[in-house]
Backbone and ligand atoms as CSV (ligand in chain L), in Angstrom:
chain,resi,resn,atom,element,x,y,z
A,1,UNK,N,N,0.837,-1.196,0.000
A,1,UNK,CA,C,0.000,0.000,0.000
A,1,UNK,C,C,0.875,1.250,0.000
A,2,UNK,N,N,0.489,2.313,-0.733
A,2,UNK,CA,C,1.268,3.276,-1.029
A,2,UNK,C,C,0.337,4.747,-0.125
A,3,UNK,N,N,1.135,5.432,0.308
A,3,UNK,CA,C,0.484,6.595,0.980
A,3,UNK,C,C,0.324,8.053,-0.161
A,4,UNK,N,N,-1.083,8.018,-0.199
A,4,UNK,CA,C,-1.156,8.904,-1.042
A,4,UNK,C,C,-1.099,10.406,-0.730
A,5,UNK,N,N,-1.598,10.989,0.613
A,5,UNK,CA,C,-1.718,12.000,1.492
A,5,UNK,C,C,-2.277,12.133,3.091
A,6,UNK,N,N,-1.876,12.779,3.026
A,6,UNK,CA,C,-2.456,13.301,4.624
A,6,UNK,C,C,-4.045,13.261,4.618
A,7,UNK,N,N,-4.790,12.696,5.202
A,7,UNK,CA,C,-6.780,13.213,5.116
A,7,UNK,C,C,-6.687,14.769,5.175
A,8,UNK,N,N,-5.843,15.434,6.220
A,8,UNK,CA,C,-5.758,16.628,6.513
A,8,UNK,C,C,-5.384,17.352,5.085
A,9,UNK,N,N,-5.305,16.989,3.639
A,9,UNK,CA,C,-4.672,17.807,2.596
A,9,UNK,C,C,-5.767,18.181,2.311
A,10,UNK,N,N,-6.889,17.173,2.108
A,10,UNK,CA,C,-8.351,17.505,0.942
A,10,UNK,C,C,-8.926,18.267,1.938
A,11,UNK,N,N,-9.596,19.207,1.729
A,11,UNK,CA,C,-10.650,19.520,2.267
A,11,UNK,C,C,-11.910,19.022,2.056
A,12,UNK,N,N,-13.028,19.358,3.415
A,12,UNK,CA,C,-14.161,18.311,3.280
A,12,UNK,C,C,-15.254,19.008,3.198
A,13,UNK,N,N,-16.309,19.148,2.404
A,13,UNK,CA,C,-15.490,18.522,1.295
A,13,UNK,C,C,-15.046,19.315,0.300
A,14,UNK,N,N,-14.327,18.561,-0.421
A,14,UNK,CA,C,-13.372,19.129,-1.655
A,14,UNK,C,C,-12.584,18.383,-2.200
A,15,UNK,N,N,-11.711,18.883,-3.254
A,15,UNK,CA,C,-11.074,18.031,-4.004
A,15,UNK,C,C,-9.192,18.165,-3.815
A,16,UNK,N,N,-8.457,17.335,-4.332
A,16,UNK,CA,C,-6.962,17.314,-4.676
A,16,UNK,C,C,-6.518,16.883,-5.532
A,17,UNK,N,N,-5.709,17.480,-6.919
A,17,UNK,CA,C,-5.162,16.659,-7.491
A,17,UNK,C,C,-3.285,16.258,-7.049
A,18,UNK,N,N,-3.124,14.819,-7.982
A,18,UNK,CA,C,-1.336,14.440,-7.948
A,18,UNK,C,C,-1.122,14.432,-8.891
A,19,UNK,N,N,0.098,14.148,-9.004
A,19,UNK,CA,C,1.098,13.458,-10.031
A,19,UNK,C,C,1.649,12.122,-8.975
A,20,UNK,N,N,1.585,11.198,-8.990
A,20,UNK,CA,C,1.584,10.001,-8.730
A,20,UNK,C,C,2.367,9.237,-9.225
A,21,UNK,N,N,3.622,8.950,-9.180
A,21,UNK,CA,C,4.165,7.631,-10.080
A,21,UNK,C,C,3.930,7.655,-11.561
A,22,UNK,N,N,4.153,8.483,-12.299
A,22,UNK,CA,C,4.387,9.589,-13.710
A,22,UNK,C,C,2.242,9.303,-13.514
A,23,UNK,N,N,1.762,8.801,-12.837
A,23,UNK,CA,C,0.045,9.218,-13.186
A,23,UNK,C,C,-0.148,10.592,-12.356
A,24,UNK,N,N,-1.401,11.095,-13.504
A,24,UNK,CA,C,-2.463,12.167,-12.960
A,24,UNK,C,C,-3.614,11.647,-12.367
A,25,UNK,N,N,-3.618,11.686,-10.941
A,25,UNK,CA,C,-4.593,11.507,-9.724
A,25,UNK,C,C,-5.839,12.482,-9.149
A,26,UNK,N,N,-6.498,12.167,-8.682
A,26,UNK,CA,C,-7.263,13.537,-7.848
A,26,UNK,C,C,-8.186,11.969,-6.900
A,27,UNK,N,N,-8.553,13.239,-5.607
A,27,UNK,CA,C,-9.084,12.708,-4.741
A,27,UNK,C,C,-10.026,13.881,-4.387
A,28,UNK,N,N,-11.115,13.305,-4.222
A,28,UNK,CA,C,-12.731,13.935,-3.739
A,28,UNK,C,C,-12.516,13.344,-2.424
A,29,UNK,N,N,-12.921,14.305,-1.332
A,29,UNK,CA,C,-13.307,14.312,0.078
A,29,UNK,C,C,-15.041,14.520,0.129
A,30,UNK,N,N,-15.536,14.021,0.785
A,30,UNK,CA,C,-16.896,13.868,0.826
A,30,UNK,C,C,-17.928,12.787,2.044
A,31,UNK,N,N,-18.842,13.315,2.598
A,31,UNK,CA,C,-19.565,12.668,3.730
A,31,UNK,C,C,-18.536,12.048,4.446
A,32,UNK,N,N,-17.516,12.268,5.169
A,32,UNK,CA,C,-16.918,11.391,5.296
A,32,UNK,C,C,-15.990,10.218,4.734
A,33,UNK,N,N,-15.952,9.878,3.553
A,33,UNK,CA,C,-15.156,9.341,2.809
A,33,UNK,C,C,-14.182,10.174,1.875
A,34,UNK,N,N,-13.225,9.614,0.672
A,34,UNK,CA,C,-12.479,9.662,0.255
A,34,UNK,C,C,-12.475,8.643,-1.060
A,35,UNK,N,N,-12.696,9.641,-2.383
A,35,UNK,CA,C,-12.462,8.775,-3.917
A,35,UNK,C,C,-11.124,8.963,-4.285
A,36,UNK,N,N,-10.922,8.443,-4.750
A,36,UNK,CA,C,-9.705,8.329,-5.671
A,36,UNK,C,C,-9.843,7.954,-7.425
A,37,UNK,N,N,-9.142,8.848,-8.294
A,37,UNK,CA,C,-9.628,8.572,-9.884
A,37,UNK,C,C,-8.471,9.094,-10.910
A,38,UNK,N,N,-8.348,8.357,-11.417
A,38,UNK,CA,C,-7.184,8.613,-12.343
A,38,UNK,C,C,-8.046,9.457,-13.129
A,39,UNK,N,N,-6.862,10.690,-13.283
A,39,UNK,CA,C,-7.214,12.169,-13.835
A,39,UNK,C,C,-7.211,11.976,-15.148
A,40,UNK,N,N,-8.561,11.680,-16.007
A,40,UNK,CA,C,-8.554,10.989,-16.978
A,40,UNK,C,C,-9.863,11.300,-17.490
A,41,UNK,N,N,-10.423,12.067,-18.417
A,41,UNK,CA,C,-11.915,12.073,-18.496
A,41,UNK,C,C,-11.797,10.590,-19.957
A,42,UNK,N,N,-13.422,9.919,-19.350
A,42,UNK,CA,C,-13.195,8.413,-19.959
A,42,UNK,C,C,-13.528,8.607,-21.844
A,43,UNK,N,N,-14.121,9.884,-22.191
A,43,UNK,CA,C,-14.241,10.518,-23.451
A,43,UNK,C,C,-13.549,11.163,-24.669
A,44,UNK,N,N,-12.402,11.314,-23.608
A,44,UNK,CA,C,-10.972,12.213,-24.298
A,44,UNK,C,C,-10.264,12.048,-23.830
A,45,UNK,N,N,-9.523,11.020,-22.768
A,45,UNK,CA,C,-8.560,11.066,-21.943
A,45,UNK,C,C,-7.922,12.187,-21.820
A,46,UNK,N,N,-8.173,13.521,-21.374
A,46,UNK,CA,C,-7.823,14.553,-21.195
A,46,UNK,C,C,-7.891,14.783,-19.301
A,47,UNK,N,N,-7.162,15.826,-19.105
A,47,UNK,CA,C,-7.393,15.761,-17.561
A,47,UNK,C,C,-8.405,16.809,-17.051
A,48,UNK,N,N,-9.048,16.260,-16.384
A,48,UNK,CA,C,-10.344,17.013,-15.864
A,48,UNK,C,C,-10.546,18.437,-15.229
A,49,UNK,N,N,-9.501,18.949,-14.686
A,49,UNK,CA,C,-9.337,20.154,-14.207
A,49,UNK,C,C,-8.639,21.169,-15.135
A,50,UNK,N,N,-8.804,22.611,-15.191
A,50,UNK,CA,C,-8.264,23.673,-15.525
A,50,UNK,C,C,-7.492,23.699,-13.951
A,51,UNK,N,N,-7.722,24.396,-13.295
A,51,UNK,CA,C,-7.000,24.927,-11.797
A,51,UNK,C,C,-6.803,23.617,-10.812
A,52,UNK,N,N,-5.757,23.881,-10.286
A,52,UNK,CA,C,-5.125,22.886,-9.562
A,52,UNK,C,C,-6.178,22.670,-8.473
A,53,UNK,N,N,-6.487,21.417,-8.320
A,53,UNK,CA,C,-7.156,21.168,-6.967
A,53,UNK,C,C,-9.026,21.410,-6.866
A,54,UNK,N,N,-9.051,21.899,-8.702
A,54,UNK,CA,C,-10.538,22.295,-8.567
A,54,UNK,C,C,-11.141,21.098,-10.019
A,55,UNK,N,N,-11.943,19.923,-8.584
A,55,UNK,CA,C,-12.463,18.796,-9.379
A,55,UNK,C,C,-13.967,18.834,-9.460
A,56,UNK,N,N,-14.053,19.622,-7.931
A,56,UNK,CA,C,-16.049,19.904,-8.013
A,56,UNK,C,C,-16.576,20.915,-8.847
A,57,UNK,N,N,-17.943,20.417,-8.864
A,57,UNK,CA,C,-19.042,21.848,-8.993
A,57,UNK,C,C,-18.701,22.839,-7.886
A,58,UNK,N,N,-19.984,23.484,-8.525
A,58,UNK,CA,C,-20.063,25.167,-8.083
A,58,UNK,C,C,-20.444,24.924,-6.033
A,59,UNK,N,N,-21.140,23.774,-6.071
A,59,UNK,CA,C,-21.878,23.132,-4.497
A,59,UNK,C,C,-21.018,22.005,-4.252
A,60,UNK,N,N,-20.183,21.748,-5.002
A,60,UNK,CA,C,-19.498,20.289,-4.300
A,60,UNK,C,C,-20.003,19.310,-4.217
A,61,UNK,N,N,-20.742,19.114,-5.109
A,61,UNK,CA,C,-21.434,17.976,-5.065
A,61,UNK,C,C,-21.498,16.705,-5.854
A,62,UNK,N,N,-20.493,17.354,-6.951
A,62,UNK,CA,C,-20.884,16.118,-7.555
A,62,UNK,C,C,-19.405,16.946,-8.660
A,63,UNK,N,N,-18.918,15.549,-9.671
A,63,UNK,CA,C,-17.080,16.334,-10.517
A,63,UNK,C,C,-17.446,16.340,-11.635
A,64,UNK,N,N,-16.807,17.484,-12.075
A,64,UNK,CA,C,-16.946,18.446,-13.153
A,64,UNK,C,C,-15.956,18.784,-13.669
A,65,UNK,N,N,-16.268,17.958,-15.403
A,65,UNK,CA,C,-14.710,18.241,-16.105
A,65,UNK,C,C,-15.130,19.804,-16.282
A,66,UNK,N,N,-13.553,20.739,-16.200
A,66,UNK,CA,C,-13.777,22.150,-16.629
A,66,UNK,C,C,-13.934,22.863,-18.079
A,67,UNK,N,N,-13.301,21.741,-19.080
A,67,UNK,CA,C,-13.890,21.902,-20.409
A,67,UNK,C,C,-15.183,21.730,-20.602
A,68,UNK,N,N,-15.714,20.459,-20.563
A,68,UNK,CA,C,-17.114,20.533,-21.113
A,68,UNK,C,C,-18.462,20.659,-20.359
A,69,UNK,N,N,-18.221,20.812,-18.916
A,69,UNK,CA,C,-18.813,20.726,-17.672
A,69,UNK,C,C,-19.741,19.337,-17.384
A,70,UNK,N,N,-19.125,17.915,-17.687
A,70,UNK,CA,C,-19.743,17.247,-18.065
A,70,UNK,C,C,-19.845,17.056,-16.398
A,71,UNK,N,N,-20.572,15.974,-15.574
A,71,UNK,CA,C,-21.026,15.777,-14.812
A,71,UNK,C,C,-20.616,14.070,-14.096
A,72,UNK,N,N,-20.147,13.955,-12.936
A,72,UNK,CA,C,-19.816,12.427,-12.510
A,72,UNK,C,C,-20.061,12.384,-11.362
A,73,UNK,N,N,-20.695,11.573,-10.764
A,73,UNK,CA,C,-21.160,11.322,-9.430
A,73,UNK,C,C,-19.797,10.424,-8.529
A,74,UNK,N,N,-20.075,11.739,-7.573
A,74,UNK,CA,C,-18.910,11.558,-6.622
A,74,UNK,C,C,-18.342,10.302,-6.029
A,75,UNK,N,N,-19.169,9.548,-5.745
A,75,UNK,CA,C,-19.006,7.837,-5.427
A,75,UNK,C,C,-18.926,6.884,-6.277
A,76,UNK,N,N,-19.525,6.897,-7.620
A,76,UNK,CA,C,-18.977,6.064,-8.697
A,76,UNK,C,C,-18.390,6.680,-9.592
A,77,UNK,N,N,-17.977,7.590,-9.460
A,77,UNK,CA,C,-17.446,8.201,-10.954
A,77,UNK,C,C,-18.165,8.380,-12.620
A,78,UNK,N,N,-19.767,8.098,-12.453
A,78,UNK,CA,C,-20.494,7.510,-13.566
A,78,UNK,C,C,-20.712,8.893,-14.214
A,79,UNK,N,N,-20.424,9.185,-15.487
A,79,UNK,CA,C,-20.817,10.664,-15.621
A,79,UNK,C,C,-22.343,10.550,-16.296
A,80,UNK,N,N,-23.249,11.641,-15.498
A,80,UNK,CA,C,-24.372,11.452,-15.747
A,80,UNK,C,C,-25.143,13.045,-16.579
A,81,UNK,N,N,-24.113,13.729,-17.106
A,81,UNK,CA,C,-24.704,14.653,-18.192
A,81,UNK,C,C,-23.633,14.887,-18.839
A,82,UNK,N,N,-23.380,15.189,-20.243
A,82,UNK,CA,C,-22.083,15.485,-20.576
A,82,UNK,C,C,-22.023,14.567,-22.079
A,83,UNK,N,N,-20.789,14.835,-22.698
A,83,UNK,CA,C,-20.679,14.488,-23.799
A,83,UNK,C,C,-19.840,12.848,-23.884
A,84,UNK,N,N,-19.787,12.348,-22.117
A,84,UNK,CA,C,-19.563,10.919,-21.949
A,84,UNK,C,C,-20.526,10.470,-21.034
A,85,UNK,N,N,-21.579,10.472,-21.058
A,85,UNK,CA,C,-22.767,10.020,-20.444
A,85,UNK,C,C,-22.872,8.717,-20.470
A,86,UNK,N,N,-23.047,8.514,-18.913
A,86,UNK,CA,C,-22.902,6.688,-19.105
A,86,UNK,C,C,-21.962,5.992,-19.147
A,87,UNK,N,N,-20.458,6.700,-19.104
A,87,UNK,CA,C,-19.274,5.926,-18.742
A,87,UNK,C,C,-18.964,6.496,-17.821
A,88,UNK,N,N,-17.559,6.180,-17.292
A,88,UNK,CA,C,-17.436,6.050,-15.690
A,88,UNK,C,C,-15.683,6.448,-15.776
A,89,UNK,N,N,-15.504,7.281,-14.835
A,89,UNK,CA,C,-14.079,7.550,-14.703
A,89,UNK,C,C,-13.612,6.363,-13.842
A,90,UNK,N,N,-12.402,6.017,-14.122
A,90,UNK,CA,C,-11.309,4.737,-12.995
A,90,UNK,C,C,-10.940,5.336,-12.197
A,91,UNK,N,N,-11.574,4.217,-10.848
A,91,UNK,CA,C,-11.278,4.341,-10.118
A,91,UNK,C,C,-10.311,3.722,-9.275
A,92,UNK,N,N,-9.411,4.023,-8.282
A,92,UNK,CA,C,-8.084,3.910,-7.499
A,92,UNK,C,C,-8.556,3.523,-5.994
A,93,UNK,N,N,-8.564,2.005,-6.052
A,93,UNK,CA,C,-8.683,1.709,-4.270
A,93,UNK,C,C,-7.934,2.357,-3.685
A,94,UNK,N,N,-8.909,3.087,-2.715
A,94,UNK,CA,C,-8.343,3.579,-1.313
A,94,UNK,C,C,-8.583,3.338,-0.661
A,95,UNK,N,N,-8.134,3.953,0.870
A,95,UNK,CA,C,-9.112,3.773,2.220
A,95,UNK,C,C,-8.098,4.778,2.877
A,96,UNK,N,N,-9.107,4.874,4.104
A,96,UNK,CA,C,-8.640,6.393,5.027
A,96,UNK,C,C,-7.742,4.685,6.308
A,97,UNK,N,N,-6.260,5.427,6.444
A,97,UNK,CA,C,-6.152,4.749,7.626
A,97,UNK,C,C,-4.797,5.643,8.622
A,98,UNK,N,N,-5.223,5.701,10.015
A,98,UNK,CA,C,-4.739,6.182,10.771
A,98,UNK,C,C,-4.696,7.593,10.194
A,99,UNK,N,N,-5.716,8.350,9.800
A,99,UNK,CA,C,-5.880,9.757,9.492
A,99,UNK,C,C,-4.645,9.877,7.952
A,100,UNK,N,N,-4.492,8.551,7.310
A,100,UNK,CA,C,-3.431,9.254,5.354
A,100,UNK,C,C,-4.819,8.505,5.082
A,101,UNK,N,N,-4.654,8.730,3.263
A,101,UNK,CA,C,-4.972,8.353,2.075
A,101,UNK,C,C,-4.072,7.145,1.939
A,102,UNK,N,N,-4.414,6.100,1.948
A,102,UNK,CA,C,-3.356,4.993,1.178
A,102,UNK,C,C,-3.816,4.544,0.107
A,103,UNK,N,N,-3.506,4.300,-1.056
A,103,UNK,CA,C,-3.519,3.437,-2.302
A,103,UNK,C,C,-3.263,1.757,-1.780
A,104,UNK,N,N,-5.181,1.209,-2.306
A,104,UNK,CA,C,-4.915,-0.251,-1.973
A,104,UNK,C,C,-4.264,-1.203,-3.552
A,105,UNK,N,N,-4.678,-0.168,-4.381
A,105,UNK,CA,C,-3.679,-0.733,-5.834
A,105,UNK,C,C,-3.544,0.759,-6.509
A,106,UNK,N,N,-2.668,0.050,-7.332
A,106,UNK,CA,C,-1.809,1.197,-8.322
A,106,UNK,C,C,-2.401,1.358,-9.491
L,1,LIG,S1,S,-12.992,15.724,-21.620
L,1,LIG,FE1,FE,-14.716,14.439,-21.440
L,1,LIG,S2,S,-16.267,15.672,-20.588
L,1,LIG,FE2,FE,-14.581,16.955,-20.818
């Protein structure tokens, strides 16, 4: 298992992106949990953010590529408006332990 960050980096909620082991990462903080998703929109493999660290909407509620404002639900990654509707960003086992982010695969 690889340590990805501190819990204390993301804000809650809110988002973070990495650079990871030559990958582009981001992690959503939310209800209490923690996603993890290779920075990858599943339509263009392009990376989802303009500004560092900004993966949500306008309410945080739900991730938003900044080009096309397409739409993915925070817990599955499924994008549900947008010009990839119905596919799903990859996702990166995690889990919160002893207050880090660890990577349960790569
Ligand atoms: S690159 Fe796919 S929705 Fe923006």
């Amino acid at each position: 298992m690889l340590t990805l960050c501190s819990l204390n980096d993301i804000p809650e909620p809110g988002s973070k992106g990495f650079k990871f082991q030559d990958k582009s990462l981001f992690a959503v903080r939310a209800r209490g949990e923690v996603f993890v998703y290779q920075n990858s929109c599943p339509h263009l493999g392009i990376e989802l953010n303009w500004q560092e660290d900004q993966f949500l909407d306008y309410d945080d509620s739900l991730i938003q590529c900044a080009t096309h404002g397409a739409l993915f639900i925070i817990e599955s990654g499924e994008c549900i408006a947008g010009p990839c509707h119905g596919k799903t960003l990859i996702k990166v086992g995690s889990k919160i332990e002893n207050g880090y982010v660890v990577l349960t695969e790569e």
